[in-house]
ChimeraX commands (.cxc) that place a marker at each C-alpha (Angstrom):
marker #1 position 100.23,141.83,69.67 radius 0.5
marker #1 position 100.96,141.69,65.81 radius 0.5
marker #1 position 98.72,141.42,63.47 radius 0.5
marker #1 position 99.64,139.90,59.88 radius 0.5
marker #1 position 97.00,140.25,57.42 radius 0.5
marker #1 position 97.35,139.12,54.27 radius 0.5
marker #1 position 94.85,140.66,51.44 radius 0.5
marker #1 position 94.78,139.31,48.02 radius 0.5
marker #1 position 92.77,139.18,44.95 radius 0.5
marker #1 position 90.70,136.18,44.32 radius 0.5
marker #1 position 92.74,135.11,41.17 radius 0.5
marker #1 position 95.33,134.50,43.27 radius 0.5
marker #1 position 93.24,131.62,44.95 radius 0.5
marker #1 position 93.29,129.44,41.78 radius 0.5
marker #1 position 97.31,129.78,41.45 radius 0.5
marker #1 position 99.13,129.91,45.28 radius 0.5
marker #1 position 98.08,127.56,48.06 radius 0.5
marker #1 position 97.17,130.55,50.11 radius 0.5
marker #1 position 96.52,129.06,53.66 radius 0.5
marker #1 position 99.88,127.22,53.10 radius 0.5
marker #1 position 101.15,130.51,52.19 radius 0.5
marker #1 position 99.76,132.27,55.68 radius 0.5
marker #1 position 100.76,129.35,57.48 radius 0.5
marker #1 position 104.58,130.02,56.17 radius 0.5
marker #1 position 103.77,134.07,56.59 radius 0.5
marker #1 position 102.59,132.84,60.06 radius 0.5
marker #1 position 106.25,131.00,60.76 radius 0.5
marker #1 position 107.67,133.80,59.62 radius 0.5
marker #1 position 105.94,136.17,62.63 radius 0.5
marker #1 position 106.88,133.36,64.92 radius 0.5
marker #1 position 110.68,132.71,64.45 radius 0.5
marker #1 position 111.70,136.22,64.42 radius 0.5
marker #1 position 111.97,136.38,67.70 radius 0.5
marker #1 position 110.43,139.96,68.30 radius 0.5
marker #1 position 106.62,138.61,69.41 radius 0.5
marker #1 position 105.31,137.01,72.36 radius 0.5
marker #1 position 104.08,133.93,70.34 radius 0.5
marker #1 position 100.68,133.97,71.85 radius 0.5
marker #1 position 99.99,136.76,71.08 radius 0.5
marker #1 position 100.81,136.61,66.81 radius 0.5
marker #1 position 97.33,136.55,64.76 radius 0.5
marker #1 position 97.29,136.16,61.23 radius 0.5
marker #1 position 94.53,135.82,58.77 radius 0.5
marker #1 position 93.35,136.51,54.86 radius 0.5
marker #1 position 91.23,138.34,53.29 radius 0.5
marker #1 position 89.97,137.30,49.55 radius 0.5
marker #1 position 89.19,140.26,47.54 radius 0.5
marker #1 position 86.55,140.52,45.41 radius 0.5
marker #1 position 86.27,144.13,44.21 radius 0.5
marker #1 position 89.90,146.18,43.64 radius 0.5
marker #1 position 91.42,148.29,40.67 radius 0.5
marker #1 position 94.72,148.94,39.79 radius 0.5
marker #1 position 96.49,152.09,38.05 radius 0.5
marker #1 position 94.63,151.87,34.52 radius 0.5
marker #1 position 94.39,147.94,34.47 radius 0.5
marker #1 position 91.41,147.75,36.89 radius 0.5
marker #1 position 91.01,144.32,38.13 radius 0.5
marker #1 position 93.20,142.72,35.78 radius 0.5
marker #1 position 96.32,142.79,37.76 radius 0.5
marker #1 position 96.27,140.48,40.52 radius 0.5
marker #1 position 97.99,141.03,44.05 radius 0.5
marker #1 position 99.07,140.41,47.49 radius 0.5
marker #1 position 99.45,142.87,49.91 radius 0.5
marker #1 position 100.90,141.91,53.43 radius 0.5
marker #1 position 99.96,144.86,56.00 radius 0.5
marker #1 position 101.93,143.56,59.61 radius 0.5
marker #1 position 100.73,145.73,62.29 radius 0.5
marker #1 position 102.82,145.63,65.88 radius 0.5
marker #1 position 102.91,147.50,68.66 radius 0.5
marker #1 position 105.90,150.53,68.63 radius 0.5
marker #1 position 109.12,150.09,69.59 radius 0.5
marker #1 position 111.22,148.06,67.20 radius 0.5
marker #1 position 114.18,149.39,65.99 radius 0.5
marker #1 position 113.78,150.16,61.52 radius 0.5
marker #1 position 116.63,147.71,61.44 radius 0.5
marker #1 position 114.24,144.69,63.07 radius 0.5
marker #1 position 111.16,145.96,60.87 radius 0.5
marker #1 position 112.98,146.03,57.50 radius 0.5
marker #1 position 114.65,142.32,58.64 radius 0.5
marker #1 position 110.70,141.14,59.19 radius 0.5
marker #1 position 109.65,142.67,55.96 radius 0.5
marker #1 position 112.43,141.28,54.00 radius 0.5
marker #1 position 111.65,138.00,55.40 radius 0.5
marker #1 position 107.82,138.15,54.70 radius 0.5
marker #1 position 109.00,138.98,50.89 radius 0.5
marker #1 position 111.29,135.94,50.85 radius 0.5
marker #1 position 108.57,133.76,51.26 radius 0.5
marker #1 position 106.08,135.65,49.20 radius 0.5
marker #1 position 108.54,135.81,46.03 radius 0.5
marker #1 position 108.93,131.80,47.10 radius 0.5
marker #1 position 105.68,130.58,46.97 radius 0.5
marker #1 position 104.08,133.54,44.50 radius 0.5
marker #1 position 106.54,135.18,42.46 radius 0.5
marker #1 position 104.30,134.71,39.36 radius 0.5
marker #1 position 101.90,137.29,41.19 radius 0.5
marker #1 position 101.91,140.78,39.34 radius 0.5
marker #1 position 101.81,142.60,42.31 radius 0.5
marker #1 position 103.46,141.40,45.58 radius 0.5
marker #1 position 103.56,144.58,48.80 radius 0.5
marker #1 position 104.36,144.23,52.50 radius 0.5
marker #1 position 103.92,147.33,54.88 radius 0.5
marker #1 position 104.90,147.19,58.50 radius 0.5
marker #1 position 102.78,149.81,60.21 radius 0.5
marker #1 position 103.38,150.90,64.40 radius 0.5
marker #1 position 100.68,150.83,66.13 radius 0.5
marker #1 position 100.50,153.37,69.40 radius 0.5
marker #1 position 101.43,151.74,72.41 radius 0.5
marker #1 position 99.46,154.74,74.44 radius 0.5
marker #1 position 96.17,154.44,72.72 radius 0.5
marker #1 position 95.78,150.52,71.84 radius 0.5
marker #1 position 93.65,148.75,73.64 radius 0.5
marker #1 position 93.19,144.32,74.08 radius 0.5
marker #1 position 90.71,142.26,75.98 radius 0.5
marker #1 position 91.28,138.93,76.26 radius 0.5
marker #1 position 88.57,136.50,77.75 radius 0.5
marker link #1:1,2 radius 0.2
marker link #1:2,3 radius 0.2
marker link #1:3,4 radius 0.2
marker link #1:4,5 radius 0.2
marker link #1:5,6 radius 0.2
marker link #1:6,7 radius 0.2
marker link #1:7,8 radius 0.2
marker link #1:8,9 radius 0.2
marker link #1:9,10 radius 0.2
marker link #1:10,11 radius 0.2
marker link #1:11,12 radius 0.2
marker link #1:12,13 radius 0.2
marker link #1:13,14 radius 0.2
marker link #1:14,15 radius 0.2
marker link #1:15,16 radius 0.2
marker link #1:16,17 radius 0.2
marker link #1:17,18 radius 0.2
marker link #1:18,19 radius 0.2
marker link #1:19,20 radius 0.2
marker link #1:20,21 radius 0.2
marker link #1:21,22 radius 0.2
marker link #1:22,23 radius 0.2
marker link #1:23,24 radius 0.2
marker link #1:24,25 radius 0.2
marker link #1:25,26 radius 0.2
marker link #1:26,27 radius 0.2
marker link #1:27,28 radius 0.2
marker link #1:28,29 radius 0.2
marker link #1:29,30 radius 0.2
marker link #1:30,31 radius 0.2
marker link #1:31,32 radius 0.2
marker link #1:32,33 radius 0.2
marker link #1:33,34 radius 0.2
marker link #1:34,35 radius 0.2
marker link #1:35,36 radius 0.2
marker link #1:36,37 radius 0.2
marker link #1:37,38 radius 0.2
marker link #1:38,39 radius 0.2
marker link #1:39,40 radius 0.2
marker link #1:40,41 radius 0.2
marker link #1:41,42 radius 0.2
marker link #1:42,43 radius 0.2
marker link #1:43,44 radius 0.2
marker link #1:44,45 radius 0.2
marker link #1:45,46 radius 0.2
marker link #1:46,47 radius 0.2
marker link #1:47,48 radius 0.2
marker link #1:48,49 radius 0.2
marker link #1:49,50 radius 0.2
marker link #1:50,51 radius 0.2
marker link #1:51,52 radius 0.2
marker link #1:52,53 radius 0.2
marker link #1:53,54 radius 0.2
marker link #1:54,55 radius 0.2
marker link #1:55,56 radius 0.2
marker link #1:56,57 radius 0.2
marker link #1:57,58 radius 0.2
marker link #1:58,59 radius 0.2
marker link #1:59,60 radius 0.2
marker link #1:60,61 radius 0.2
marker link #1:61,62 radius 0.2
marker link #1:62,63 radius 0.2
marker link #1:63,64 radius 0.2
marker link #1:64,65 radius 0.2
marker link #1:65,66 radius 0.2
marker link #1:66,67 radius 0.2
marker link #1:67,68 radius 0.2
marker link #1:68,69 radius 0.2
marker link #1:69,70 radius 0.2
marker link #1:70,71 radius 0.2
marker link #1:71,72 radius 0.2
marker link #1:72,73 radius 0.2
marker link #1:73,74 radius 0.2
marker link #1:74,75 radius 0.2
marker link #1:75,76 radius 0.2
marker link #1:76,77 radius 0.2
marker link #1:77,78 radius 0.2
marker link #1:78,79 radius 0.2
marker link #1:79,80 radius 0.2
marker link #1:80,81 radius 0.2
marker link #1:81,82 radius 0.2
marker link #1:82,83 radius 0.2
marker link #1:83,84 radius 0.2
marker link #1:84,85 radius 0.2
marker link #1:85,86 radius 0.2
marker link #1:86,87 radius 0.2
marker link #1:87,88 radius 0.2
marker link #1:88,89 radius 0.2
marker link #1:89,90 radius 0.2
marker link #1:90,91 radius 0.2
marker link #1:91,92 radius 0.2
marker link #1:92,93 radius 0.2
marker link #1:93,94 radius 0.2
marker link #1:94,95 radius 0.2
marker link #1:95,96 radius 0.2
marker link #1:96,97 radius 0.2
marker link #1:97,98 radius 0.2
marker link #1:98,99 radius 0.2
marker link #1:99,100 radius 0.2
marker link #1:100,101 radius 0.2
marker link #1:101,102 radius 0.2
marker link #1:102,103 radius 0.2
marker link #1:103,104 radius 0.2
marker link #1:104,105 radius 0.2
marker link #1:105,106 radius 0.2
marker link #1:106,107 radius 0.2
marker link #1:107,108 radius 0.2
marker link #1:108,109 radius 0.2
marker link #1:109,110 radius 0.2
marker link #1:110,111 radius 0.2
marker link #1:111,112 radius 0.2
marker link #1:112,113 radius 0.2
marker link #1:113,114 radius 0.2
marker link #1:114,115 radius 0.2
view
Protein backbone atom coordinates (compact mmCIF):
# COMPACT_ATOMS: atom_id res chain seq x y z
CA UNK A 1 0.00 0.00 0.00
CA UNK A 2 2.61 2.80 -0.89
CA UNK A 3 1.92 5.94 -1.39
CA UNK A 4 4.31 8.28 -3.60
CA UNK A 5 3.45 11.79 -3.46
CA UNK A 6 5.20 14.11 -5.17
CA UNK A 7 4.86 17.99 -3.94
CA UNK A 8 6.36 20.73 -5.88
CA UNK A 9 6.27 24.37 -6.37
CA UNK A 10 4.35 25.70 -9.25
CA UNK A 11 7.52 27.11 -11.04
CA UNK A 12 8.49 23.89 -11.49
CA UNK A 13 5.37 23.33 -13.82
CA UNK A 14 6.70 25.71 -16.54
CA UNK A 15 10.30 23.84 -16.61
CA UNK A 16 9.82 19.67 -15.96
CA UNK A 17 7.09 17.68 -17.67
CA UNK A 18 5.77 16.78 -14.29
CA UNK A 19 3.11 14.02 -15.06
CA UNK A 20 5.90 12.47 -17.26
CA UNK A 21 8.00 12.88 -14.30
CA UNK A 22 5.31 10.91 -11.84
CA UNK A 23 4.71 8.56 -14.46
CA UNK A 24 8.70 7.65 -14.37
CA UNK A 25 8.49 8.16 -10.26
CA UNK A 26 5.48 5.79 -10.74
CA UNK A 27 7.85 3.02 -12.73
CA UNK A 28 10.12 3.49 -10.32
CA UNK A 29 7.50 2.17 -7.31
CA UNK A 30 6.60 -0.54 -9.73
CA UNK A 31 9.91 -2.28 -10.78
CA UNK A 32 11.38 -2.45 -7.44
CA UNK A 33 9.91 -5.30 -6.72
CA UNK A 34 8.92 -4.60 -2.97
CA UNK A 35 4.93 -3.60 -3.76
CA UNK A 36 2.02 -5.51 -4.68
CA UNK A 37 1.53 -3.48 -7.96
CA UNK A 38 -2.09 -2.89 -7.36
CA UNK A 39 -1.79 -1.58 -4.70
CA UNK A 40 1.10 1.52 -5.68
CA UNK A 41 -0.74 5.11 -5.80
CA UNK A 42 1.00 8.03 -6.82
CA UNK A 43 -0.07 11.55 -7.34
CA UNK A 44 1.11 15.52 -7.27
CA UNK A 45 0.47 18.17 -5.57
CA UNK A 46 1.20 21.86 -7.15
CA UNK A 47 2.10 24.27 -4.54
CA UNK A 48 1.06 27.50 -4.44
CA UNK A 49 2.06 29.03 -1.09
CA UNK A 50 5.74 27.74 0.50
CA UNK A 51 8.92 29.61 1.90
CA UNK A 52 12.24 28.62 2.10
CA UNK A 53 15.17 29.44 4.72
CA UNK A 54 15.43 33.36 4.03
CA UNK A 55 14.58 33.13 0.19
CA UNK A 56 10.79 32.71 0.69
CA UNK A 57 9.24 31.54 -2.41
CA UNK A 58 12.02 32.14 -4.58
CA UNK A 59 13.60 28.80 -4.43
CA UNK A 60 11.73 26.29 -6.20
CA UNK A 61 11.41 22.48 -5.18
CA UNK A 62 10.41 18.95 -5.26
CA UNK A 63 9.87 16.99 -2.45
CA UNK A 64 9.08 13.17 -2.89
CA UNK A 65 7.45 11.85 0.55
CA UNK A 66 6.98 7.63 -0.26
CA UNK A 67 4.94 6.28 2.45
CA UNK A 68 4.79 2.15 2.82
CA UNK A 69 3.73 -0.03 5.14
CA UNK A 70 6.76 -1.31 7.85
CA UNK A 71 8.87 -3.90 7.31
CA UNK A 72 11.53 -3.26 4.71
CA UNK A 73 14.86 -3.73 5.54
CA UNK A 74 16.99 0.29 5.53
CA UNK A 75 19.00 -1.44 2.87
CA UNK A 76 15.64 -1.82 0.40
CA UNK A 77 14.43 1.82 1.52
CA UNK A 78 17.74 3.64 0.83
CA UNK A 79 17.90 1.40 -2.75
CA UNK A 80 14.12 2.97 -3.47
CA UNK A 81 15.19 6.39 -2.45
CA UNK A 82 18.30 6.37 -4.40
CA UNK A 83 16.36 5.28 -7.30
CA UNK A 84 13.55 7.96 -6.95
CA UNK A 85 16.67 10.59 -6.92
CA UNK A 86 18.09 9.06 -10.10
CA UNK A 87 15.23 9.96 -11.94
CA UNK A 88 14.55 13.23 -10.24
CA UNK A 89 18.29 14.55 -10.86
CA UNK A 90 17.38 13.03 -14.63
CA UNK A 91 14.53 14.78 -15.56
CA UNK A 92 14.98 18.02 -12.96
CA UNK A 93 18.38 18.55 -11.94
CA UNK A 94 18.06 22.30 -12.76
CA UNK A 95 15.53 22.34 -9.70
CA UNK A 96 17.10 24.24 -6.61
CA UNK A 97 15.77 22.02 -4.29
CA UNK A 98 15.23 18.27 -5.02
CA UNK A 99 14.18 15.86 -1.34
CA UNK A 100 12.85 12.30 -1.08
CA UNK A 101 11.75 10.89 2.42
CA UNK A 102 10.66 7.33 2.84
CA UNK A 103 8.43 7.32 5.90
CA UNK A 104 6.93 3.62 7.67
CA UNK A 105 3.76 3.64 8.15
CA UNK A 106 2.33 1.28 11.24
CA UNK A 107 1.25 -1.91 10.10
CA UNK A 108 -0.95 -2.22 13.57
CA UNK A 109 -2.84 0.97 13.25
CA UNK A 110 -3.38 1.51 9.29
CA UNK A 111 -6.40 0.98 8.06
CA UNK A 112 -7.76 0.41 3.84
CA UNK A 113 -11.18 -0.04 2.38
CA UNK A 114 -11.41 -0.94 -0.89
CA UNK A 115 -14.87 -0.96 -2.77
Amino acid sequence: MPNLVMEYSNSVDERVNVQGLLEDLHQVAIQCGLFDIGSIKSRALRCHNWLIGEEGDSVDFIHISFELLDGRTPEQKRELSRQLMDVLTDQAGHVRSLTVNIRDMDKESFQKVVN
